[in-house]
N, C-alpha and C positions, 0 to 999 in steps of 0.2 A: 275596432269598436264592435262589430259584427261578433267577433269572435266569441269577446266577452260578453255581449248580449245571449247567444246559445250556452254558454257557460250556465252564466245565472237561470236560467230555464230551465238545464238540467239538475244544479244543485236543488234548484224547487221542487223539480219531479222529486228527485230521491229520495226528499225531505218527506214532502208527501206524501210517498208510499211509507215510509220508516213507520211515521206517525201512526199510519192507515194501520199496520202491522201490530203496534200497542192496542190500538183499539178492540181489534179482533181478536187478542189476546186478550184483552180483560173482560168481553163479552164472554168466551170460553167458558169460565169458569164453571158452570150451572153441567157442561159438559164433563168436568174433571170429577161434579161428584155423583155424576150417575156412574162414569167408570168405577170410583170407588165399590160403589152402592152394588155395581154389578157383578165386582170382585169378589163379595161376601157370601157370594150365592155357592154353591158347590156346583164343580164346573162337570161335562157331560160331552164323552166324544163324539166327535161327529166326522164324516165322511161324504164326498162328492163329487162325481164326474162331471166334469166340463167339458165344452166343445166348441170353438167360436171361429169363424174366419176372417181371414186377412189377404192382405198382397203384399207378397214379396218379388221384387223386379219386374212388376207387372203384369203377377202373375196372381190367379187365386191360389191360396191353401188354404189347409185345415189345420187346426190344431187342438189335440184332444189332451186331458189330462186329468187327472185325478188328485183331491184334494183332503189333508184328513188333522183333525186337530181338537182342540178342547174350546166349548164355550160356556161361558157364563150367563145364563137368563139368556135370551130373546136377543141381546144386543151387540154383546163383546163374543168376537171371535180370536181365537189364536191359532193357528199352520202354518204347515207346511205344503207343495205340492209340485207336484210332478210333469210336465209339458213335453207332448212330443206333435214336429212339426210332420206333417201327413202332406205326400203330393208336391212334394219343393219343387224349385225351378229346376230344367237341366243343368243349368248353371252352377248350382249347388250339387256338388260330387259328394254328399256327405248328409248321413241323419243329423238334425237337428235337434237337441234334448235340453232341456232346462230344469234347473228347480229353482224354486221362487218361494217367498215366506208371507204369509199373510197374516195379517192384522184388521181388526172390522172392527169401528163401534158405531151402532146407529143412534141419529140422533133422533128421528121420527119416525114413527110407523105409521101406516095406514089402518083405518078403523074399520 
């Protein structure tokens, strides 16, 4: 009895997230046509260095990189960009390098 009682609980949960998931889907929408709207604009490269920190093994590092790509108006970004880890553990016998792709669209700005 137990059993199938946690059962039904969790069928409601998932239910209720599904549901939740439509929702915020069809609220979207208003989103989908500034993308548009932003796309018509003639896009303009850009370029940027990063630099932010972290732990790895419980340890500080840094990680700097550079980032470069095309945007559309004020809101839609498209890159690419470059990560390298600075200061790693001893643990780590080895540079750490990444690329990574980025995508941005804002939905608000500050005035």
């Amino acid at each position: 009895m137990w059993f199938y009682f946690n059962r039904f609980f969790l069928k409601l949960t998932l239910y209720l997230i599904f549901v939740l998931f439509f929702v915020a889907a069809a609220n979207s929408q208003p989103a989908l046509d500034s993308i548009k709207q932003e796309l018509k604009l003639k896009p303009h490269p850009f370029a940027t260095l990063n630099s932010r920190n972290s732990f790895v093994d419980n340890s500080i590092v840094n990680v700097f990189g550079v980032i470069a790509g095309i945007k559309y108006g004020n809101k839609l970004r498209f890159g690419i960009g470059y990560n390298q880890l600075y200061n790693p553990p001893k643990k780590l016998n080895q540079n750490v390098e990444y690329i990574n792709e980025l995508g941005n669209h804002i939905l608000l700005e500050r005035d």
